[in-house]
Structure formats: structure tokens, C-alpha cells
PDB file with one MODEL, atoms N, CA, C and O in Angstrom:
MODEL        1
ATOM      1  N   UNK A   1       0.825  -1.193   0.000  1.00  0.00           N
ATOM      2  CA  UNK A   1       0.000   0.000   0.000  1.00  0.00           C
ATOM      3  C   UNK A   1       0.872   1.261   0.000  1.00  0.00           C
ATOM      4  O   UNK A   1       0.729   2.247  -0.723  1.00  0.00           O
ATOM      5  N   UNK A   2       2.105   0.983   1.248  1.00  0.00           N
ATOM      6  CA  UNK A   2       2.629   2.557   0.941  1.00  0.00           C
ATOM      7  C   UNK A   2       3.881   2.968  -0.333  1.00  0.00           C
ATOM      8  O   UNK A   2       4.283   3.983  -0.902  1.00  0.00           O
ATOM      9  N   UNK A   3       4.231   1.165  -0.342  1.00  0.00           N
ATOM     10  CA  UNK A   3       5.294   1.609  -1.779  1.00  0.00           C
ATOM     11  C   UNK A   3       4.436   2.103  -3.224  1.00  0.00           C
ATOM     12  O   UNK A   3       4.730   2.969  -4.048  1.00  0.00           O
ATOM     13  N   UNK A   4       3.467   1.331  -3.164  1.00  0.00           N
ATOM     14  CA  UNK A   4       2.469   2.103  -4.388  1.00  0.00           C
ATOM     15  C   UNK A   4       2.149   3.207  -4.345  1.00  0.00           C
ATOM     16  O   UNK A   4       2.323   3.894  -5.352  1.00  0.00           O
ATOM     17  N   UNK A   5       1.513   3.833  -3.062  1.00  0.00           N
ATOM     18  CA  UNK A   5       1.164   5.009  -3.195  1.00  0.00           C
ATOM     19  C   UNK A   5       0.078   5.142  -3.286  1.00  0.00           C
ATOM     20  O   UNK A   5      -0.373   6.227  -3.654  1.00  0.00           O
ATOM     21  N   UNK A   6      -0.993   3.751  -2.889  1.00  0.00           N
ATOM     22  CA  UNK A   6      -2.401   3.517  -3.221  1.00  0.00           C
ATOM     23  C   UNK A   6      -3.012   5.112  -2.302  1.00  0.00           C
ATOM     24  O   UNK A   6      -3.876   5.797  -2.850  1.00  0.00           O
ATOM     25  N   UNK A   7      -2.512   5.472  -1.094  1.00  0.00           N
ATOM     26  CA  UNK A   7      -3.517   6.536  -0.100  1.00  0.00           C
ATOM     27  C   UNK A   7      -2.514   7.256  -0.325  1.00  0.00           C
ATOM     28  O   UNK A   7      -1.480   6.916  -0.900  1.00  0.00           O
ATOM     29  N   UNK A   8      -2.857   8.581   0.251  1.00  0.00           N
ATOM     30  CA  UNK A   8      -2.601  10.018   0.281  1.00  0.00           C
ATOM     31  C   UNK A   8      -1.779  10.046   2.060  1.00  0.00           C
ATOM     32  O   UNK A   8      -1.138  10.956   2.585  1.00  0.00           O
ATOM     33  N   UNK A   9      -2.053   9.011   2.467  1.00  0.00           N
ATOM     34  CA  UNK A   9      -1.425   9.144   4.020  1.00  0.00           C
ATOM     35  C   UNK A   9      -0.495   7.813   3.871  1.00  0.00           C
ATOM     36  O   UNK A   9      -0.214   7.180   2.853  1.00  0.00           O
ATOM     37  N   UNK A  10      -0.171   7.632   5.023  1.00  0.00           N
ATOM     38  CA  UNK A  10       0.613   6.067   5.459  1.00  0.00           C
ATOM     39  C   UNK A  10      -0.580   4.922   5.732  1.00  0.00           C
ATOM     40  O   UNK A  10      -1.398   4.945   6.652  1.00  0.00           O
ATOM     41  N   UNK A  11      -0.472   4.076   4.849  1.00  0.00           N
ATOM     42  CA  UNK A  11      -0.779   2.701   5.780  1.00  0.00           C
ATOM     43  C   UNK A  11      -0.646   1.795   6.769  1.00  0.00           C
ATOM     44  O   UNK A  11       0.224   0.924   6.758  1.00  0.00           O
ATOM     45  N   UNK A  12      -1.456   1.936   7.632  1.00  0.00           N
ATOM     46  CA  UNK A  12      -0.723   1.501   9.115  1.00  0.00           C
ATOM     47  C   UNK A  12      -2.410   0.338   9.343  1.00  0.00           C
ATOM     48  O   UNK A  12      -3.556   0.754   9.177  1.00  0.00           O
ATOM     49  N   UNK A  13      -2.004  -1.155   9.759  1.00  0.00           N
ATOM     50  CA  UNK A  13      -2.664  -2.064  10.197  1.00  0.00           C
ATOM     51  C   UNK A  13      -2.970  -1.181  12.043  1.00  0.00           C
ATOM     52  O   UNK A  13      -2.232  -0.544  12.795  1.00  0.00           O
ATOM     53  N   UNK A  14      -4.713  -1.701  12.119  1.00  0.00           N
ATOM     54  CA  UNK A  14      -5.458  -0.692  13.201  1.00  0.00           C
ATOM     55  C   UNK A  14      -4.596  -2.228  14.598  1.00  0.00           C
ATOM     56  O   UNK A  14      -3.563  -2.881  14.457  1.00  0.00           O
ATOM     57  N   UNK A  15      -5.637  -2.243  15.767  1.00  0.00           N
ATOM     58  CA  UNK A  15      -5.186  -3.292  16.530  1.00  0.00           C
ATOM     59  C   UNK A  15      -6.073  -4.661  16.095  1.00  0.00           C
ATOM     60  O   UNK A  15      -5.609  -5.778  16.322  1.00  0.00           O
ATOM     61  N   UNK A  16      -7.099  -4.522  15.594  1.00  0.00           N
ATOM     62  CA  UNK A  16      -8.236  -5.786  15.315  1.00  0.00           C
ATOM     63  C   UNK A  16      -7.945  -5.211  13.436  1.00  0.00           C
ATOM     64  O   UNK A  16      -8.046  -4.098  12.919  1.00  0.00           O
ATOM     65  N   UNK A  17      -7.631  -6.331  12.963  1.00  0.00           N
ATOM     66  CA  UNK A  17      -8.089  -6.098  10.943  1.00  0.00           C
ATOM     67  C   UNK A  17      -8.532  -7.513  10.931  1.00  0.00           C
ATOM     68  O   UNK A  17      -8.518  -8.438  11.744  1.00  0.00           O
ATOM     69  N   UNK A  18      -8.999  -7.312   9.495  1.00  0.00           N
ATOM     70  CA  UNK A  18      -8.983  -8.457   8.519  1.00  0.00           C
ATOM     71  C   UNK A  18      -8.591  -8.188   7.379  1.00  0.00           C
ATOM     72  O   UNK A  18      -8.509  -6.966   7.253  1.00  0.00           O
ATOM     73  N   UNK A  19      -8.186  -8.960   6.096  1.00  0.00           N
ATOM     74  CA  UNK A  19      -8.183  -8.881   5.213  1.00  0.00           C
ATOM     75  C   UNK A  19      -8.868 -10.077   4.309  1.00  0.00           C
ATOM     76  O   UNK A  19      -8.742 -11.276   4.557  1.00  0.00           O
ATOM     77  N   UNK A  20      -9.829  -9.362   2.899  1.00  0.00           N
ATOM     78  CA  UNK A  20     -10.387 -10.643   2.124  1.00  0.00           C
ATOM     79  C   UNK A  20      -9.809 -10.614   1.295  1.00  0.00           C
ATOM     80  O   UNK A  20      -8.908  -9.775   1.328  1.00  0.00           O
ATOM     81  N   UNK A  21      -9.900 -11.268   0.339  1.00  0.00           N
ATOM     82  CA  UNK A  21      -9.511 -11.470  -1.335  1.00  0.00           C
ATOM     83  C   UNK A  21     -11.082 -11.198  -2.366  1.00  0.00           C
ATOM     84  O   UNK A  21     -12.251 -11.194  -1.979  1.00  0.00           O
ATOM     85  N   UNK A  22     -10.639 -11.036  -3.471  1.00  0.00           N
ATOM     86  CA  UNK A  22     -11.284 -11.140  -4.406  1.00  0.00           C
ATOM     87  C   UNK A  22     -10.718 -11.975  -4.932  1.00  0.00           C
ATOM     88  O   UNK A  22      -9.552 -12.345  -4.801  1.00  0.00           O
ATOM     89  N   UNK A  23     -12.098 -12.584  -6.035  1.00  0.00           N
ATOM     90  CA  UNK A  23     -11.757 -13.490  -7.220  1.00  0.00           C
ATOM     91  C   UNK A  23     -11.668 -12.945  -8.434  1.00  0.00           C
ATOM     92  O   UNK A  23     -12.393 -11.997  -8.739  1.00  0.00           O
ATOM     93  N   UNK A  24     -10.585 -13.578  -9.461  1.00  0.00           N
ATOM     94  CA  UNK A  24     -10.586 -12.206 -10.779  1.00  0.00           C
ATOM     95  C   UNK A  24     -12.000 -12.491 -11.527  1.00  0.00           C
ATOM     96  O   UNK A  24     -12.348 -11.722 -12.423  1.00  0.00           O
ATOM     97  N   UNK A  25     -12.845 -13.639 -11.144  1.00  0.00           N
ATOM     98  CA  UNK A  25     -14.082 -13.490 -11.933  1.00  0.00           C
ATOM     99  C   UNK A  25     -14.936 -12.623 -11.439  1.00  0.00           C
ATOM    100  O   UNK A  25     -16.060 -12.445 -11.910  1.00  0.00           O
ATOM    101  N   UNK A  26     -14.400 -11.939 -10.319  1.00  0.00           N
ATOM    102  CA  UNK A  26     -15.805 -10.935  -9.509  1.00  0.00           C
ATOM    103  C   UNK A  26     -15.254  -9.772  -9.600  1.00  0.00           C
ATOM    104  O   UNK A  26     -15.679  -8.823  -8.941  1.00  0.00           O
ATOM    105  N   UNK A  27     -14.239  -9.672 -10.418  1.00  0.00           N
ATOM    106  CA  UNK A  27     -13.308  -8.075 -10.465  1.00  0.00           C
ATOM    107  C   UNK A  27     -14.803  -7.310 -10.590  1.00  0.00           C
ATOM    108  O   UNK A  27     -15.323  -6.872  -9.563  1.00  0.00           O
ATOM    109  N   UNK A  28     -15.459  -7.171 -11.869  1.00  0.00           N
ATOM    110  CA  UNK A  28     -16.217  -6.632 -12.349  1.00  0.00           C
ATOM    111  C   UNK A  28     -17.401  -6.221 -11.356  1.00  0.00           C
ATOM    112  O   UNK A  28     -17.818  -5.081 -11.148  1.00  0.00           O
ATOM    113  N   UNK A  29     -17.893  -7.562 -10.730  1.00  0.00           N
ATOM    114  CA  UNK A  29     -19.181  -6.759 -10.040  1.00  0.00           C
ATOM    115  C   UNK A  29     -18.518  -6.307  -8.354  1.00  0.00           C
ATOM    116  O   UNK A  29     -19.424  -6.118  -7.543  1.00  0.00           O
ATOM    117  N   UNK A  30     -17.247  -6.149  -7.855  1.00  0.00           N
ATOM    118  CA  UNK A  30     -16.927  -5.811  -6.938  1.00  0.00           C
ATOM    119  C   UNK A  30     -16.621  -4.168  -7.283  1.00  0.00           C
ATOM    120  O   UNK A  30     -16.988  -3.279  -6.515  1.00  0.00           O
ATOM    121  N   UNK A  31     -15.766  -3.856  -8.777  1.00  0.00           N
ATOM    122  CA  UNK A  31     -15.474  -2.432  -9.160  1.00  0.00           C
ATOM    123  C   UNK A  31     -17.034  -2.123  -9.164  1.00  0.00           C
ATOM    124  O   UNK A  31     -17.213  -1.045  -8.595  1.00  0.00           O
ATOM    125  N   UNK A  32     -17.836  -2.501  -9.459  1.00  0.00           N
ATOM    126  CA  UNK A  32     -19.076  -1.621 -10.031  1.00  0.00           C
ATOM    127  C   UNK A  32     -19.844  -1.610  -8.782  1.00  0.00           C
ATOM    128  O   UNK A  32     -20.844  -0.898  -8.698  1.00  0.00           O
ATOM    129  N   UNK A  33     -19.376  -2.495  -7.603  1.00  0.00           N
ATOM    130  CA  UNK A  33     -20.351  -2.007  -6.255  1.00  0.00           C
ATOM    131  C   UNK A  33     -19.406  -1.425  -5.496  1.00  0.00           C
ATOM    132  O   UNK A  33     -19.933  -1.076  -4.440  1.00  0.00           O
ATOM    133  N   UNK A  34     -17.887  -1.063  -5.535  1.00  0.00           N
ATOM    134  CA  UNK A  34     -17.514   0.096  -5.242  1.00  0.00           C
ATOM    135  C   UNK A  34     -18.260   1.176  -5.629  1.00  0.00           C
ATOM    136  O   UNK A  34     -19.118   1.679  -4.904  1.00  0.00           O
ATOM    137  N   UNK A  35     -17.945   1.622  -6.892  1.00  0.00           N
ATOM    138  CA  UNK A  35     -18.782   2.718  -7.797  1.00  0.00           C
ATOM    139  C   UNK A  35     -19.806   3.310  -7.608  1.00  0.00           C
ATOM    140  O   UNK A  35     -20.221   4.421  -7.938  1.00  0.00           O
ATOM    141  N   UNK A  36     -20.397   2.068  -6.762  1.00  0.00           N
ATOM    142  CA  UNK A  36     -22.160   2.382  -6.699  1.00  0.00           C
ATOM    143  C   UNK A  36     -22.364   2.518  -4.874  1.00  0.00           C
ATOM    144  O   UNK A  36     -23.503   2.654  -4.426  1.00  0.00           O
ATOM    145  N   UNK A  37     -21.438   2.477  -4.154  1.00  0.00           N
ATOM    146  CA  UNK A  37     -21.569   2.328  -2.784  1.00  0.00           C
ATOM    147  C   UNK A  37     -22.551   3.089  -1.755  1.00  0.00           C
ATOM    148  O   UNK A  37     -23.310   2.658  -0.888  1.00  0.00           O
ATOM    149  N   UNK A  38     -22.126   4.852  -2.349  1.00  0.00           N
ATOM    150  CA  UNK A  38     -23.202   5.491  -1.832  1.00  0.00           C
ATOM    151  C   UNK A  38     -24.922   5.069  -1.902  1.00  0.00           C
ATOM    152  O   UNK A  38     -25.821   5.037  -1.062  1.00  0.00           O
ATOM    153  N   UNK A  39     -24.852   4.835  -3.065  1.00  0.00           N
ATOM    154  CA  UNK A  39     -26.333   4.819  -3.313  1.00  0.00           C
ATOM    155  C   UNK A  39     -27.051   3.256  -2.488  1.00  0.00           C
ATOM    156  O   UNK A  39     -28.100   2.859  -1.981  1.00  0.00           O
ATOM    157  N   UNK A  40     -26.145   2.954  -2.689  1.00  0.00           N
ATOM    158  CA  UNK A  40     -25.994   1.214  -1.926  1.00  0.00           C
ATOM    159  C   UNK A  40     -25.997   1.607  -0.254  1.00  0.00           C
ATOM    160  O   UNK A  40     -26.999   1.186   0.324  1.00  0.00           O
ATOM    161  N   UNK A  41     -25.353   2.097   0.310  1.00  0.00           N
ATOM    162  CA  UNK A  41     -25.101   2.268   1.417  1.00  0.00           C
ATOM    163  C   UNK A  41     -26.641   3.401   2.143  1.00  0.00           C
ATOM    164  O   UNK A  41     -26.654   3.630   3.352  1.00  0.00           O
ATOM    165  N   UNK A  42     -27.642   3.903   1.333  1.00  0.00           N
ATOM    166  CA  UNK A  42     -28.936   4.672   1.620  1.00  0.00           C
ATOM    167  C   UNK A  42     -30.011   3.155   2.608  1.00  0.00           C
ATOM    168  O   UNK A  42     -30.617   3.346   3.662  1.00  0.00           O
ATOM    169  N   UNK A  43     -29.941   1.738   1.822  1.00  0.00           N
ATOM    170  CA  UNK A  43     -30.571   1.252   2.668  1.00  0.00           C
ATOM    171  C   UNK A  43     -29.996   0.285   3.295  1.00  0.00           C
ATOM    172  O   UNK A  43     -30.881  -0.450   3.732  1.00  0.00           O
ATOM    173  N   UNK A  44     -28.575  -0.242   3.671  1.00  0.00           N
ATOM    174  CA  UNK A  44     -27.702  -0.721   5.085  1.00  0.00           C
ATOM    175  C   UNK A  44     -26.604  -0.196   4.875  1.00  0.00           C
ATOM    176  O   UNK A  44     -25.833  -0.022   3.931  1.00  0.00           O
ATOM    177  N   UNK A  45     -26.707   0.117   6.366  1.00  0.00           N
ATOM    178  CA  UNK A  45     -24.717   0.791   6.529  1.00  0.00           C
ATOM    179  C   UNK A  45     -23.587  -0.070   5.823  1.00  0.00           C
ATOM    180  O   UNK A  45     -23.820  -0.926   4.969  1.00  0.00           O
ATOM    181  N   UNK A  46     -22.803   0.145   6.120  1.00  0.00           N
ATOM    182  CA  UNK A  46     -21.599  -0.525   5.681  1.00  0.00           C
ATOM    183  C   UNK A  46     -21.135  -1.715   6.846  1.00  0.00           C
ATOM    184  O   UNK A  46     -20.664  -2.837   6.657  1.00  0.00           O
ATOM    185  N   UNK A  47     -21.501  -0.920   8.263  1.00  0.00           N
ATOM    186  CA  UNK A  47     -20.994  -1.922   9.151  1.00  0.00           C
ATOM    187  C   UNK A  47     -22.719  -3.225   9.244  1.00  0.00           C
ATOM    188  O   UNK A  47     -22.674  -4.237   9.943  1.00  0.00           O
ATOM    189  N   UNK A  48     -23.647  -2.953   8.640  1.00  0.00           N
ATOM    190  CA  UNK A  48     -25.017  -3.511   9.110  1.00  0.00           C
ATOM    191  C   UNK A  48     -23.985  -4.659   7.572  1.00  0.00           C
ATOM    192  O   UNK A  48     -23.787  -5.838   7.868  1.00  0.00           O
ATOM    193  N   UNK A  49     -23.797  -4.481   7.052  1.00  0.00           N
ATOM    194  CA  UNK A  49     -23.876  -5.298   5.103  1.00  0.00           C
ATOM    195  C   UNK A  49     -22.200  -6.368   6.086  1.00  0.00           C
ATOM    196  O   UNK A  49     -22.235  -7.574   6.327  1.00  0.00           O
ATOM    197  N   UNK A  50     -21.098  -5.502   6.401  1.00  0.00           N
ATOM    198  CA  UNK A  50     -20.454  -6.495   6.973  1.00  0.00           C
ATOM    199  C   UNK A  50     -20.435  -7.415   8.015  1.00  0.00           C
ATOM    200  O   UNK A  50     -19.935  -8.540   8.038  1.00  0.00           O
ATOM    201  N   UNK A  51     -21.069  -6.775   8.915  1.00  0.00           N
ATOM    202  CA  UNK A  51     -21.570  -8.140   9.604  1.00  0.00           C
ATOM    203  C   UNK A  51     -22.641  -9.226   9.592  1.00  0.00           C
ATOM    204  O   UNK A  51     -22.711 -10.165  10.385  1.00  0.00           O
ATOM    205  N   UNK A  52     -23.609  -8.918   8.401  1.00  0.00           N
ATOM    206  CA  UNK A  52     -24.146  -9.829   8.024  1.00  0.00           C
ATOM    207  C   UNK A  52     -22.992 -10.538   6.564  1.00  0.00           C
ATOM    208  O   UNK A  52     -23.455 -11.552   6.043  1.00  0.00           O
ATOM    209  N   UNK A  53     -21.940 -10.147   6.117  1.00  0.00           N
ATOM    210  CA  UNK A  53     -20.951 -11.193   5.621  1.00  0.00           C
ATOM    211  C   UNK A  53     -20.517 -11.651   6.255  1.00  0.00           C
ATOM    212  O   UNK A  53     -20.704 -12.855   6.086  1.00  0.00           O
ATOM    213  N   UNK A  54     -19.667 -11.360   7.409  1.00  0.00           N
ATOM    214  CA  UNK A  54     -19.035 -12.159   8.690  1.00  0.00           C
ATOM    215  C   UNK A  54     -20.134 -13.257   9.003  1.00  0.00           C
ATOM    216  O   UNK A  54     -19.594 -14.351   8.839  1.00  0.00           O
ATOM    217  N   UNK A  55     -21.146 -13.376   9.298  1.00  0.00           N
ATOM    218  CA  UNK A  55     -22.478 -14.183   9.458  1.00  0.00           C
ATOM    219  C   UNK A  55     -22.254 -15.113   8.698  1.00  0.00           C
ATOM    220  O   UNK A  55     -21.901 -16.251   9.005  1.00  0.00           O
ATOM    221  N   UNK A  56     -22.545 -14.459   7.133  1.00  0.00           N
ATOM    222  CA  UNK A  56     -23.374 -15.699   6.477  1.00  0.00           C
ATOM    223  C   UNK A  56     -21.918 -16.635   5.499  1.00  0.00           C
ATOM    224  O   UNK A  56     -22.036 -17.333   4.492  1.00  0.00           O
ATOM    225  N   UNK A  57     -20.665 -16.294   6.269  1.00  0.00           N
ATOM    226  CA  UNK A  57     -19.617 -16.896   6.111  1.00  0.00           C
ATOM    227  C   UNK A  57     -19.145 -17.540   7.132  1.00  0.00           C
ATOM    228  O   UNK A  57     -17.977 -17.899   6.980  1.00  0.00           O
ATOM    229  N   UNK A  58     -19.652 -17.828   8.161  1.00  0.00           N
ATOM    230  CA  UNK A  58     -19.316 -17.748   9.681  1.00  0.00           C
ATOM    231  C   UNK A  58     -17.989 -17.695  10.157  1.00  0.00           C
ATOM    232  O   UNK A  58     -17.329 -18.572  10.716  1.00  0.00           O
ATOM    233  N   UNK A  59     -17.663 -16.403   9.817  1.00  0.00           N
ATOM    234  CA  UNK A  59     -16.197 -16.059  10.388  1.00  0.00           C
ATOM    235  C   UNK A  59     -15.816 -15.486  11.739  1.00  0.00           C
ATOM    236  O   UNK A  59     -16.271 -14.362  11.949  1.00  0.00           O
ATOM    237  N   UNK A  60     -15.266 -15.885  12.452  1.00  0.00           N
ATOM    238  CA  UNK A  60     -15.564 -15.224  13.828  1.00  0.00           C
ATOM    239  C   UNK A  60     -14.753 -14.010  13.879  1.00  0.00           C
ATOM    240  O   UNK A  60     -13.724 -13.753  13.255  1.00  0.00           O
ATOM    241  N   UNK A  61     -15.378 -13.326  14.707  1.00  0.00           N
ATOM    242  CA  UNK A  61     -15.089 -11.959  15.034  1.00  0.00           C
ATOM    243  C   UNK A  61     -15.199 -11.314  16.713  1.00  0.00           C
ATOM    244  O   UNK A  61     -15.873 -11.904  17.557  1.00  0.00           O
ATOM    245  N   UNK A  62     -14.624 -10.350  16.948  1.00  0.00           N
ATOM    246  CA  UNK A  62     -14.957  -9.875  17.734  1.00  0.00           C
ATOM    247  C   UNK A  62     -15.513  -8.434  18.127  1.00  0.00           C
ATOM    248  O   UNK A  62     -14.658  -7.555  18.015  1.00  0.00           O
ATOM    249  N   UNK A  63     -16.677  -8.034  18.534  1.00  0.00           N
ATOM    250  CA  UNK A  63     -17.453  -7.142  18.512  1.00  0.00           C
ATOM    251  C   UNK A  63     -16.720  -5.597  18.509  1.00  0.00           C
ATOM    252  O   UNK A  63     -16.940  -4.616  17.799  1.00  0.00           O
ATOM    253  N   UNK A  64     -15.783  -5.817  19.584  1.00  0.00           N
ATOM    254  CA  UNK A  64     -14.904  -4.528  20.114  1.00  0.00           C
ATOM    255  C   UNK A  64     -14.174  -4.247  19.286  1.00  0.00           C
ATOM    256  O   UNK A  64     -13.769  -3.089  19.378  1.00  0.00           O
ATOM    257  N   UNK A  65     -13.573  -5.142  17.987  1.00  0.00           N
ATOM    258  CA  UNK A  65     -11.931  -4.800  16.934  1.00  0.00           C
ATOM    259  C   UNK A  65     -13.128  -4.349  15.858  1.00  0.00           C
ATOM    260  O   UNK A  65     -12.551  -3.760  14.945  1.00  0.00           O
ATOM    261  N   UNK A  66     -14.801  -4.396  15.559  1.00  0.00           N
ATOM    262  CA  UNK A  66     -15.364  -4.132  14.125  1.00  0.00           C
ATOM    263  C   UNK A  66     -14.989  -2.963  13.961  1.00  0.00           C
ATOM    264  O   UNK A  66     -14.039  -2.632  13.250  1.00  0.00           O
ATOM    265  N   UNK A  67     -15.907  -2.000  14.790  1.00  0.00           N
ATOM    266  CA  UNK A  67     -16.096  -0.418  14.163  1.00  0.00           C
ATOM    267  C   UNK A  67     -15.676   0.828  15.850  1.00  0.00           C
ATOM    268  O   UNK A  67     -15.646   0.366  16.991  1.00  0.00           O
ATOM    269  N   UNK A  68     -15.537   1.638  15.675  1.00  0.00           N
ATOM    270  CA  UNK A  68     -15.436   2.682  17.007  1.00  0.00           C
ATOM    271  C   UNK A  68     -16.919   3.820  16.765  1.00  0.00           C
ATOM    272  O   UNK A  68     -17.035   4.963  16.324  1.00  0.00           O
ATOM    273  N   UNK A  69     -17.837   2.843  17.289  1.00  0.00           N
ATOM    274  CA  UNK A  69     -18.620   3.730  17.075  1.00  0.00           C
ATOM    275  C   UNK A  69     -18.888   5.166  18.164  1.00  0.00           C
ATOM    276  O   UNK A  69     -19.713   6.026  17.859  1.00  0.00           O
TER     277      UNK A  69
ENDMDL
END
């Protein structure tokens, strides 16, 4: 992240992460629901849409490392 130059700041891992992958067959509909996020994000948050993926993947997690609300 920071040798590319992907952000405008430093990349620094928080104390709780994860990281997923994509598949190159889902490049397409993952760029186009970036793209579309706002409008996507009017009827579930972002943290309501990821923890129902954490769910319906059953990945465990812990409540306190998700979000600082």
C-alpha cells in the first residue's frame, strides 16, 4: 500500500483487521459495487452489510476490533 502510493497518508494495520480477497471473476461486479456504494449504502450501513458477511460466512469476530462507534 505505501510503496504504491495507493492513499494520500501512510498505511498503518489498526489493533483488530482483517483482510479478504477477491476473485478475478468478480473483479467486475466488486469495481461496479464500489462505484455504486453510496447509493448502496442509503438502505444498510456498511458496518449492518459487513456483519451480516461475517455471518453468512461464519467467520468469527470480535465485537470490540469491528467499528469505534
Amino acid at each position: 500500500m505505501n510503496e504504491k502510493r495507493f492513499l494520500n497518508a501512510k498505511f498503518e494495520w489498526q489493533t483488530g483487521f482483517g483482510a479478504l480477497t477477491v476473485s478475478q471473476s468478480q473483479l467486475v461486479k466488486i469495481t461496479n459495487y464500489i462505484k455504486n456504494k453510496k447509493e448502496h449504502h442509503k438502505t444498510k450501513t456498511f458496518k449492518e452489510e459487513y456483519i451480516d458477511f461475517l455471518k453468512a460466512y461464519n467467520i468469527d469476530y470480535k465485537t470490540e476490533y469491528l467499528f469505534n462507534d
